[in-house]
BARO-348316 format. One line per 8 residues: number of its first residue (from 1); their letters; for each residue x, y, z of N, C-alpha, C, O. Coordinates in pm, whole numbers. Atoms other than C-alpha are relative to their C-alpha. Layout:
<sites>
NUM = A = X,Y,Z,X,Y,Z,X,Y,Z,X,Y,Z  ...
</sites>
This chain:
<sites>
1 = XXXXXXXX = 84,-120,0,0,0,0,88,125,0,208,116,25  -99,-112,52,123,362,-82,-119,74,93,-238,57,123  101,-110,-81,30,654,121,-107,31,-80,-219,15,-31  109,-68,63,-177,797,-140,-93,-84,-3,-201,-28,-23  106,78,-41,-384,488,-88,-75,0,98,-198,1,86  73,28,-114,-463,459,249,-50,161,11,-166,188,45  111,-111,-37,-535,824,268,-82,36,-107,-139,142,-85  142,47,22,-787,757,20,-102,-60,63,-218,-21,76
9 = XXXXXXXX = 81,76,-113,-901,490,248,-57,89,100,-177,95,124  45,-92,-83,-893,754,502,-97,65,-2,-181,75,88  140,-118,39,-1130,1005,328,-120,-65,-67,-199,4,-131  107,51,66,-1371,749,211,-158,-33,76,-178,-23,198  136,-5,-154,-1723,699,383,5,-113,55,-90,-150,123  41,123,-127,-1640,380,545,25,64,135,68,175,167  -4,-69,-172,-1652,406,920,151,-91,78,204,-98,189  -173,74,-75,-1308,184,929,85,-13,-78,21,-34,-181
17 = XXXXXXXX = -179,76,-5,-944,92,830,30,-121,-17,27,-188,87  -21,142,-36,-858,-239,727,193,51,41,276,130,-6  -137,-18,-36,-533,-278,924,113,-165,4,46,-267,-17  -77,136,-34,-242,-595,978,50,-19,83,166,23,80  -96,59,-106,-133,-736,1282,156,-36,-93,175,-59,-212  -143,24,55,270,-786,1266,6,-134,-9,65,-182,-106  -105,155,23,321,-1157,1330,107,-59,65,154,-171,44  -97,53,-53,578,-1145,1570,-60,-99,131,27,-150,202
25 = XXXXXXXX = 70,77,-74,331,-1345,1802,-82,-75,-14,-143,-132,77  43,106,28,184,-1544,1598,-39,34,-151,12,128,-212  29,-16,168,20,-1578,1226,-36,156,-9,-73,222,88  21,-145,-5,-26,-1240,1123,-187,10,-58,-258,-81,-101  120,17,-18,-366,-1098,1104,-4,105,-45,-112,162,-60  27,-131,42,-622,-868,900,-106,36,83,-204,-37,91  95,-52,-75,-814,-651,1134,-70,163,-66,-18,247,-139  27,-146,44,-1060,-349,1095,4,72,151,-6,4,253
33 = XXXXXXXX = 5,-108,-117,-1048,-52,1365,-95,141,-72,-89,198,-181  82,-128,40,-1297,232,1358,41,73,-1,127,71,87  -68,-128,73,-1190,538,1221,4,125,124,103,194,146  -5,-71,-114,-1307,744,1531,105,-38,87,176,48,138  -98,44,-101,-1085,526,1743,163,19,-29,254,28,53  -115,-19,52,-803,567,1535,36,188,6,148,225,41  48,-69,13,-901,905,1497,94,103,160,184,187,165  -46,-47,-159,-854,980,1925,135,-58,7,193,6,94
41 = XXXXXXXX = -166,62,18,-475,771,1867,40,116,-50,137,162,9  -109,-43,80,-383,1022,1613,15,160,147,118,212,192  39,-168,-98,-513,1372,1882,62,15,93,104,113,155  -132,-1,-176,-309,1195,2171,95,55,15,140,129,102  -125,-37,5,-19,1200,1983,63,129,-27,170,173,14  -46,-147,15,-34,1548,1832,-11,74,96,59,175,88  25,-52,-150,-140,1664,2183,166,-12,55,256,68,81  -151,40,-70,161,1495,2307,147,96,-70,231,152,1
49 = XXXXXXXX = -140,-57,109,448,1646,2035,-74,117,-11,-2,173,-94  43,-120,18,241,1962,2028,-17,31,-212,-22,141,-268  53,43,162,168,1870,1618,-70,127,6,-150,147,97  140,-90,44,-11,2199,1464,-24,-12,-144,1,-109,-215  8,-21,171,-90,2309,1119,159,12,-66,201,-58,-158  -121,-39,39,259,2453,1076,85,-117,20,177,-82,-53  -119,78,-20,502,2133,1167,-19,-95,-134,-101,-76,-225  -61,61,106,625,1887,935,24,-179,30,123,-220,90
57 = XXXXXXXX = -27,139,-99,573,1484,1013,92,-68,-138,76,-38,-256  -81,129,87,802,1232,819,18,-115,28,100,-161,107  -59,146,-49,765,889,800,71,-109,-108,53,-120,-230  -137,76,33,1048,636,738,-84,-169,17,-21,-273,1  78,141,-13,770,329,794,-110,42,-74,-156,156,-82  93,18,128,516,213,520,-120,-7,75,-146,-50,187  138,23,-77,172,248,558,-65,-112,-45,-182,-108,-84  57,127,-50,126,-106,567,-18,-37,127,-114,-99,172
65 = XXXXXXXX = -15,25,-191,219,-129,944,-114,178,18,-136,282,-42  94,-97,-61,-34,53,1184,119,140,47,68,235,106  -101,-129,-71,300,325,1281,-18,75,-126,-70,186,-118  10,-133,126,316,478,891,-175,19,-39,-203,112,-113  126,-70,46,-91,482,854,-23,111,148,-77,222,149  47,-170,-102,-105,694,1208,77,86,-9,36,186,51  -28,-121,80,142,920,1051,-49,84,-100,-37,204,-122  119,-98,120,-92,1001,771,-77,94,63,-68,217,52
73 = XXXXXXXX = 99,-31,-82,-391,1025,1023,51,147,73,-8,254,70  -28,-138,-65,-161,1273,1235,3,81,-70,-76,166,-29  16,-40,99,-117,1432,959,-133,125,-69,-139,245,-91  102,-80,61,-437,1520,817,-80,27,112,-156,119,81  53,-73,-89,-596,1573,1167,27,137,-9,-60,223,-25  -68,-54,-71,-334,1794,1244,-26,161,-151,-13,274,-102  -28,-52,75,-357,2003,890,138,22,-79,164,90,-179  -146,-13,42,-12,1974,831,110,-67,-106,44,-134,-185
81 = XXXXXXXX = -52,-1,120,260,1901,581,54,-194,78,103,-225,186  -81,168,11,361,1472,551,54,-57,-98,-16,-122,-176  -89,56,47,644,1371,387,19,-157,30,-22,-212,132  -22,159,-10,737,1006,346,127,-22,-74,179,69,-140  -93,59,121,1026,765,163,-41,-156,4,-133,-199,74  12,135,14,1041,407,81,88,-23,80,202,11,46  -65,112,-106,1169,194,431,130,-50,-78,159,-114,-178  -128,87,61,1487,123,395,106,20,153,47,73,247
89 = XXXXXXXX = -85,17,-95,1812,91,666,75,170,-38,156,208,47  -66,-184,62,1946,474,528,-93,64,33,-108,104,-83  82,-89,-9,1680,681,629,53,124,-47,173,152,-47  -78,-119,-57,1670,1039,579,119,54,-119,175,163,-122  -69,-63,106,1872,1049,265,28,126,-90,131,192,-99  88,-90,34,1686,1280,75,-97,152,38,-129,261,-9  90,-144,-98,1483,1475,349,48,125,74,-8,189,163  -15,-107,-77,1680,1728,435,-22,146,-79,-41,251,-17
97 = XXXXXXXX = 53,-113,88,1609,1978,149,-121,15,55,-116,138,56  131,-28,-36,1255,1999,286,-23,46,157,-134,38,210  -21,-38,-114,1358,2129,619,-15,-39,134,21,-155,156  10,127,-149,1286,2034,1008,-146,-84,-13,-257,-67,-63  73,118,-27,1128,1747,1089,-64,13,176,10,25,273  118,-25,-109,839,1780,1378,27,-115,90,76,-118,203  6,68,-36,802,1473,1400,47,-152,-53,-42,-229,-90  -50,161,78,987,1132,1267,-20,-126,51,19,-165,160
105 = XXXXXXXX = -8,115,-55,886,804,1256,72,-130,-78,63,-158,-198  -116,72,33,1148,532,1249,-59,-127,121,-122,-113,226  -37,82,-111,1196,161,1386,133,-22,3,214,-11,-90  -174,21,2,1530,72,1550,121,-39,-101,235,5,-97  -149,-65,37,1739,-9,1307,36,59,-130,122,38,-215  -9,-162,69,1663,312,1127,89,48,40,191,56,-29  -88,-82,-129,1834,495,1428,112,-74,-87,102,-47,-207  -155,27,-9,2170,336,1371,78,81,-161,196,113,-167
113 = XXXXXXXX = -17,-66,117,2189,496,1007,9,169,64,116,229,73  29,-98,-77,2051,817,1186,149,49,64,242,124,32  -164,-75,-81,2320,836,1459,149,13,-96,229,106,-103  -115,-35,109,2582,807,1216,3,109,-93,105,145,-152  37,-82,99,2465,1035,1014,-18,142,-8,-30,210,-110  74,-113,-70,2372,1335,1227,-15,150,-42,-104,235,-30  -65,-149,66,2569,1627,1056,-66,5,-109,-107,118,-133  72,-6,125,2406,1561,748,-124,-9,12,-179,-23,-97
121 = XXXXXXXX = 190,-1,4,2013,1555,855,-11,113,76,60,161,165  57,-110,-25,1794,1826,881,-46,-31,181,-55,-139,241  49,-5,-107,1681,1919,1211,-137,-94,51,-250,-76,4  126,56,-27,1458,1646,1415,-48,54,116,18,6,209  107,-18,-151,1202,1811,1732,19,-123,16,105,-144,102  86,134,-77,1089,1456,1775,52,-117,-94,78,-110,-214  -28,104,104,1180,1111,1671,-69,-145,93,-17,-198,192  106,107,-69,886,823,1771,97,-162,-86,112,-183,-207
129 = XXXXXXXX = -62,70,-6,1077,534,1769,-87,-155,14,-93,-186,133  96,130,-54,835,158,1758,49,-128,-148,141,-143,-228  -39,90,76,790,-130,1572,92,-155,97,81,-277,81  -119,130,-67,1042,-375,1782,54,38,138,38,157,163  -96,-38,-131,1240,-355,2127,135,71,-52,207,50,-150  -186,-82,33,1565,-129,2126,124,-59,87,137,-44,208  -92,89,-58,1854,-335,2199,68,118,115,53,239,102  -45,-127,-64,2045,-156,2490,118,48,-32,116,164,8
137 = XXXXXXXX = -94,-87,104,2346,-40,2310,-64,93,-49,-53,211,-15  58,-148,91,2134,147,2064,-55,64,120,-54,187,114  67,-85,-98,1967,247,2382,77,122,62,37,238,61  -157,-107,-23,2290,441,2507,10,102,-109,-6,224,-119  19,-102,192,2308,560,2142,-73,89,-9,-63,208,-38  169,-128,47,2002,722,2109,9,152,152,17,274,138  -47,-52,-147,2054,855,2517,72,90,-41,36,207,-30  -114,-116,14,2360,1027,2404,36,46,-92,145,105,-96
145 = XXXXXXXX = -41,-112,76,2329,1168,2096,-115,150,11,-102,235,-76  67,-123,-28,2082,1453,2203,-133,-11,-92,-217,77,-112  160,-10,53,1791,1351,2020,-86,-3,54,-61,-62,159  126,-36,-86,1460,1418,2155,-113,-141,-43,-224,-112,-87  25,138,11,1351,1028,2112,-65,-90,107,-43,-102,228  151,97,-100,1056,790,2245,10,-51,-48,67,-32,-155  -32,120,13,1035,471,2237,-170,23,62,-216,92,153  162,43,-10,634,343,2196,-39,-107,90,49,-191,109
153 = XXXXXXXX = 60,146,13,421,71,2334,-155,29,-19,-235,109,30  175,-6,30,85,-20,2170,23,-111,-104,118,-188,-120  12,101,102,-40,-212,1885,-93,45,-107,-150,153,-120  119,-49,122,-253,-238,1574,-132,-22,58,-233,26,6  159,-10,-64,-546,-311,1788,-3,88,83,-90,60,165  -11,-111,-115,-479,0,2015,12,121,-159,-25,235,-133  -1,-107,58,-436,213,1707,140,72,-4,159,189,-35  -137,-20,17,-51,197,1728,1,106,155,-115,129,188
161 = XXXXXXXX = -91,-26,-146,107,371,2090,-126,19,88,-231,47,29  105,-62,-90,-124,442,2390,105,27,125,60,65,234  -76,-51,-107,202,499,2602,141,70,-47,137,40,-166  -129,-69,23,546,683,2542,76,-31,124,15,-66,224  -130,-29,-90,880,692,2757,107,80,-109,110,78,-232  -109,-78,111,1173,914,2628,113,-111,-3,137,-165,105  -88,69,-28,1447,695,2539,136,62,28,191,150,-38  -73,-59,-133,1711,739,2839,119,-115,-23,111,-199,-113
169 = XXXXXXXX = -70,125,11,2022,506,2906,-15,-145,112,49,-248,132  84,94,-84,1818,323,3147,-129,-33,-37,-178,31,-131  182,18,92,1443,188,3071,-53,73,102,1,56,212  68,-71,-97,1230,412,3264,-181,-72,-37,-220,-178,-86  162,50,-23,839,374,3288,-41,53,-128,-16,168,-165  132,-53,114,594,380,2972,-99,82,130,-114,42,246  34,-54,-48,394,660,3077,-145,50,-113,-133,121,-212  111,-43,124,-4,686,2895,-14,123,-25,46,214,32
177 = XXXXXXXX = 56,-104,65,-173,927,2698,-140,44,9,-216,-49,-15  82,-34,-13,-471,1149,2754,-103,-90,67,-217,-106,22  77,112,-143,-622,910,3034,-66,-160,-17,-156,-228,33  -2,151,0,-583,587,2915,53,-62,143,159,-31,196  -102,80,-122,-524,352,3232,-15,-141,-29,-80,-210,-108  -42,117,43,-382,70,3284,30,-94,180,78,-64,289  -39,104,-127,-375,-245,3526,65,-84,-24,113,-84,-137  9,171,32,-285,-611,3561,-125,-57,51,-212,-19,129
185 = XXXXXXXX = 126,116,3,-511,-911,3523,41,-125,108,137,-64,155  12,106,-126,-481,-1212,3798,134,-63,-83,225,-96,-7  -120,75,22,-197,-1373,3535,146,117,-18,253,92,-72  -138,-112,10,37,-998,3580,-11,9,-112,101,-21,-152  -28,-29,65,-33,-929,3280,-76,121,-34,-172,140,40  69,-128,51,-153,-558,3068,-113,36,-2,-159,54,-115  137,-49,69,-468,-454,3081,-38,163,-37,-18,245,53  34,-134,52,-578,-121,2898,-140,-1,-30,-214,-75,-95
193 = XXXXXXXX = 99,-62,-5,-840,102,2976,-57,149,-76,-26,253,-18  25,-149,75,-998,410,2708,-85,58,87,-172,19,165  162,-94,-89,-1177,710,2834,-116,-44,-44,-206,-71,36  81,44,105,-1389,607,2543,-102,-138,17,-196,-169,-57  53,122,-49,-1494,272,2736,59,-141,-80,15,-249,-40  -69,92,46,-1272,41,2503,115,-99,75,230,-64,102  -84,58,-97,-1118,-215,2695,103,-107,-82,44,-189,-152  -59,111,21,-780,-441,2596,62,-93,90,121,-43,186
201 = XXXXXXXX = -64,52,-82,-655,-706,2758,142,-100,-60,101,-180,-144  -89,6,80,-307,-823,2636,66,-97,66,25,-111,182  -73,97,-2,-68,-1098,2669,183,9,82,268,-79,101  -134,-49,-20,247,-893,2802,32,26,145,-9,131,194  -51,-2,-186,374,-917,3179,6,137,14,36,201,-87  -22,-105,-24,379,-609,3330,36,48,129,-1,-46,200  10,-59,-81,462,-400,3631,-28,163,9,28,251,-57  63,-139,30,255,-80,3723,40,71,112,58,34,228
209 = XXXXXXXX = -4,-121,-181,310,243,3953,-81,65,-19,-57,148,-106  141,-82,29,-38,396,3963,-102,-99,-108,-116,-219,-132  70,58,114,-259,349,3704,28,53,-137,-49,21,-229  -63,-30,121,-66,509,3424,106,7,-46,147,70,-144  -156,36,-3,250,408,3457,57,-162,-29,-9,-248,28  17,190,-22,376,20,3388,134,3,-104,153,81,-197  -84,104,82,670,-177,3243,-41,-151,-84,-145,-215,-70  62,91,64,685,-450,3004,94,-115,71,212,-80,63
217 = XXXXXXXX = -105,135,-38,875,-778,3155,-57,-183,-75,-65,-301,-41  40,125,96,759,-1013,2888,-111,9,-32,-183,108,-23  88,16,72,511,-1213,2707,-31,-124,125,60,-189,177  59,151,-44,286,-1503,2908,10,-86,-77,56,-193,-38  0,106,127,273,-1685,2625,125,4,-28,159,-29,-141  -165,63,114,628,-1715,2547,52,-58,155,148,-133,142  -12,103,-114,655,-1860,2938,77,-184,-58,40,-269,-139  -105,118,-11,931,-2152,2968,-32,-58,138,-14,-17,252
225 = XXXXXXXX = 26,87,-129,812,-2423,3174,122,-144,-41,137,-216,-140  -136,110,36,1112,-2670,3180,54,-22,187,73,41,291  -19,91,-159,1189,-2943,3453,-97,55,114,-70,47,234  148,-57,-113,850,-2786,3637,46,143,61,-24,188,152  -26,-132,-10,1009,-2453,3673,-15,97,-154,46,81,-259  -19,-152,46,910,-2102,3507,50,91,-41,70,190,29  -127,-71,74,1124,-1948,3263,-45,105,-48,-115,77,-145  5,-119,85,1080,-1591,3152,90,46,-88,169,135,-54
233 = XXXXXXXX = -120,-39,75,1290,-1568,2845,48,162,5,165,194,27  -30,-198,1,1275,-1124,2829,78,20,135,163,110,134  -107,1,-106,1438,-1197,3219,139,-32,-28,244,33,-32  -166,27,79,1705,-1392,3090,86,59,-82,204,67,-50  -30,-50,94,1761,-1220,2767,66,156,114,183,194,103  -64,-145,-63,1807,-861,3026,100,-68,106,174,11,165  -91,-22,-122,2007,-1013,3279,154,-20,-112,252,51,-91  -111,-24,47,2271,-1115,3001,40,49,-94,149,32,-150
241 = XXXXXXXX = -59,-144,95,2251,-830,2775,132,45,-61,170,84,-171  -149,-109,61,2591,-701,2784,84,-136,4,200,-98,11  -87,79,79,2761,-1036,2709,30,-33,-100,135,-85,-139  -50,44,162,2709,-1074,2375,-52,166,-66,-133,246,-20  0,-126,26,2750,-776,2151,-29,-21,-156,29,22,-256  82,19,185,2505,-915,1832,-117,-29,26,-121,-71,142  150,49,-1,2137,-992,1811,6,-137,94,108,-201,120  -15,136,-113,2056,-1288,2052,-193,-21,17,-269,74,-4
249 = XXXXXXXX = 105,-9,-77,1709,-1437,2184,32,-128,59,120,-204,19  19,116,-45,1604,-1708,2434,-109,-71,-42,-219,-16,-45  99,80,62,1407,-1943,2306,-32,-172,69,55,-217,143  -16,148,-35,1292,-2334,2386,-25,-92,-119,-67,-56,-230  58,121,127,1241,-2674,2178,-43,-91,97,0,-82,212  46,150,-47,1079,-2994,2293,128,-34,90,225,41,88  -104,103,-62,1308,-3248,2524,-50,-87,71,-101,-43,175  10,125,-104,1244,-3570,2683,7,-3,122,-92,-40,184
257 = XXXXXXXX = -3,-20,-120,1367,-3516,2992,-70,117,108,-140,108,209  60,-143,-69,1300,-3134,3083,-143,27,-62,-205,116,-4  127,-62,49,970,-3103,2870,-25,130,-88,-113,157,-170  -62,-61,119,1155,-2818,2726,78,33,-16,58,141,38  -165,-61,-21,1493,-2718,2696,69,146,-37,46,172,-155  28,-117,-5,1599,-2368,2717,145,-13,-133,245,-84,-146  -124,-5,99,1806,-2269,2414,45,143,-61,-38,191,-138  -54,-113,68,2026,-1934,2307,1,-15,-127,38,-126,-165
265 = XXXXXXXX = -57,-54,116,2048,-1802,1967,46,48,-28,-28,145,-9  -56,-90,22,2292,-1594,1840,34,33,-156,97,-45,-228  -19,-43,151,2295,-1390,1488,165,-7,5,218,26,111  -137,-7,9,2665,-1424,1394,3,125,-78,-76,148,-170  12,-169,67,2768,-1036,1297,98,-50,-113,211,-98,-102  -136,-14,121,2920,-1044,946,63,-105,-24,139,-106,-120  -78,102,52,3045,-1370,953,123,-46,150,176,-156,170  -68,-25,-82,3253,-1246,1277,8,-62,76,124,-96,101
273 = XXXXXXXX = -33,95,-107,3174,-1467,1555,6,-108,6,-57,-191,-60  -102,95,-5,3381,-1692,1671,-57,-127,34,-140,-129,125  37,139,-73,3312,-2044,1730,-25,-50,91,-112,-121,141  36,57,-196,3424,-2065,2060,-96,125,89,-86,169,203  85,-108,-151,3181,-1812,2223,-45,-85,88,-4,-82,204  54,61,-100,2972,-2064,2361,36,-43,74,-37,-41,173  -90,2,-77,3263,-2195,2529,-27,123,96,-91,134,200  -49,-138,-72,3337,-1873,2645,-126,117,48,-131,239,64
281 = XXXXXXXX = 123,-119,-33,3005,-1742,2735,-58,-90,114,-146,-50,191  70,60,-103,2952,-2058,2959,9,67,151,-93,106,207  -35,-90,-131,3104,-1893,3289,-53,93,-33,-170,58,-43  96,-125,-43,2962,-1566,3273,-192,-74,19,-266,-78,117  175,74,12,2584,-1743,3187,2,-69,153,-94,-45,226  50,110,-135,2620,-1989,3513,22,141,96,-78,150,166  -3,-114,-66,2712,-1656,3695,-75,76,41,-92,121,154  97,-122,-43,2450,-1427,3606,-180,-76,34,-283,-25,78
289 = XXXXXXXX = 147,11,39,2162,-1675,3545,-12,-172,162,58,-263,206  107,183,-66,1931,-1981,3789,53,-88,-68,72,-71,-188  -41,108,15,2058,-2289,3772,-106,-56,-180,-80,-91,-296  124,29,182,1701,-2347,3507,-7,115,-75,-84,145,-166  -12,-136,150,1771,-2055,3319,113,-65,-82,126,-63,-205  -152,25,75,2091,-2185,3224,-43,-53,-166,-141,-126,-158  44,49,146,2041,-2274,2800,93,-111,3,215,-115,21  -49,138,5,2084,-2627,2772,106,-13,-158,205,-84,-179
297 = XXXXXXXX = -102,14,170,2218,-2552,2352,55,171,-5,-9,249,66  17,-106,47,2357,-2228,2229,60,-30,-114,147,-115,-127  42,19,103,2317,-2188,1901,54,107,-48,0,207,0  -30,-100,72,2536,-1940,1660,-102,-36,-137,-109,-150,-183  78,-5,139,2296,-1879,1338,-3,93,-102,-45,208,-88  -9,-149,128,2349,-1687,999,-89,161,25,-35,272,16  49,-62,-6,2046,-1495,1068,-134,-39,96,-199,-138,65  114,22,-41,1758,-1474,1327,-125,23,-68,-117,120,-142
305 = XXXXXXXX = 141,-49,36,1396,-1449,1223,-38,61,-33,-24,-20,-124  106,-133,-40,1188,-1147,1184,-75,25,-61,-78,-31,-170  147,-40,84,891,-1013,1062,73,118,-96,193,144,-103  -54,-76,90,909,-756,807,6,130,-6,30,205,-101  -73,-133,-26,950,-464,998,86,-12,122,104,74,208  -101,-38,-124,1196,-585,1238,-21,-77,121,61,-95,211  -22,33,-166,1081,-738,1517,15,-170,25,-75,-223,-40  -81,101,-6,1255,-1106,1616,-145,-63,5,-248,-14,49
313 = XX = 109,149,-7,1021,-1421,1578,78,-80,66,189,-123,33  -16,82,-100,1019,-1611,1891,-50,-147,-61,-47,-248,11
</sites>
């Protein structure tokens, strides 16, 4: 789909949006969302970034994903000028003849083109950052080059973000928008509440301070039950973060004995890593991690997974 499509779609008399779930949690999916609801997503956000007639949004994501159609939406709420390019790992090539940028939307590993790049792009206010988790390296990255950068959480059934945090070199708290709240459900996991009376209830572990405040500490459904103990892979994956310095997830397979066996992956960078890591990653791993956290295989692999804007398939 091409912008000039969907904001056809936009201005047409249906009362909805056909939209696509991503896929990184399971088969991917076509959903509709009502146009009003989408509508109060886009008002949050220009509320939030102070969006008027006069600013300038640019997005660096296709309006196939729900992040480049609520750039349109902000957009034409907002009266204002929207620029686009075709997704690619270079962002930003092109856009600086057309002056500052309000508001940019990018997933992570846009940014890494970005930070490199800095002297040569036009001025960004704002840079909405979604689509995938931000590894914490780039997290530092982003922290310290002075960009004025958020990091999302929401979905295509929320109408893409219903919370923001600025990205810091620590994770701080998602913090909602225009009085969305938010709890847990009896299994700790997300629940979201609209002023509007729209209720979600979501799949993602959480911890809250208030009712508009909350972290993400996983998925329920991606729960590791192995040898009758409780594995939270997103625990594991943060406690040994800074040992490996390439893409990584935890993952399980079947096993006879344990029921499932906990297993590392690791993208090999470039061809670069070495054989013996796993060797050499055993001591630190028995160090930082539970005896049943420990990954029974680790696994160097050409390339991990992902959907097709980025975000790792568990």
């Amino acid at each position: 789909m091409t912008f000039e499509e969907f904001i056809e779609e936009w201005r047409s008399d249906s009362d909805h949006i056909t939209a696509h779930t991503s896929g990184s949690t399971g088969k991917p999916k076509t959903i509709t969302l009502d146009k009003e609801f989408v509508r109060r997503s886009a008002l949050r956000t220009n509320s939030f970034f102070r969006i008027t007639s006069a600013s300038r949004l640019h997005s660096c994501v296709a309006p196939d994903f729900i992040g480049g159609k609520m750039m349109a939406v902000r957009a034409l709420e907002a009266g204002c000028r929207l620029t686009w390019e075709t997704p690619s790992n270079r962002p930003l090539a092109d856009a600086g003849a057309a002056g500052r940028i309000d508001l940019l939307a990018v997933v992570p590993s846009q940014t890494l083109h970005i930070l490199d790049n800095m002297e040569k792009l036009p001025e960004i206010r704002a840079m909405l950052v979604g689509g995938s988790a931000i590894d914490p390296s780039l997290r530092r990255r982003i922290a310290g080059s002075g960009i004025n950068a958020y990091e999302s959480y929401g979905m295509t059934e929320t109408a893409s973000h219903i919370a923001l945090r600025r990205i810091e070199a620590e994770e701080g708290w998602f913090e909602t928008l225009g009085g969305i709240m938010v709890a847990t459900d009896t299994r700790g996991c997300l629940e979201i509440w609209f002023p509007s009376g729209e209720r979600f209830i979501t799949n993602d572990l959480a911890a809250t301070d208030g009712n508009s405040r909350f972290r993400i500490c996983g998925r329920y459904d991606h729960i590791i039950i192995t040898g009758g103990k409780k594995v939270n892979p997103f625990e594991v994956e943060r406690k040994i973060t800074g040992m490996i310095d390439a893409p990584f997830v935890v993952t399980s397979e079947p096993d006879v004995k344990w029921g499932r066996r906990i297993v590392l992956r690791i993208e090999r960078a470039a061809g670069s890593t070495p054989d013996e890591l796993p060797e050499l990653l055993s001591k630190g791993l028995r160090e930082a991690l539970l005896p049943w956290e420990m990954p029974k295989e680790i696994e160097i692999v050409d390339k991990l997974e992902r959907t097709p804007n980025g975000k790792l398939k568990r």
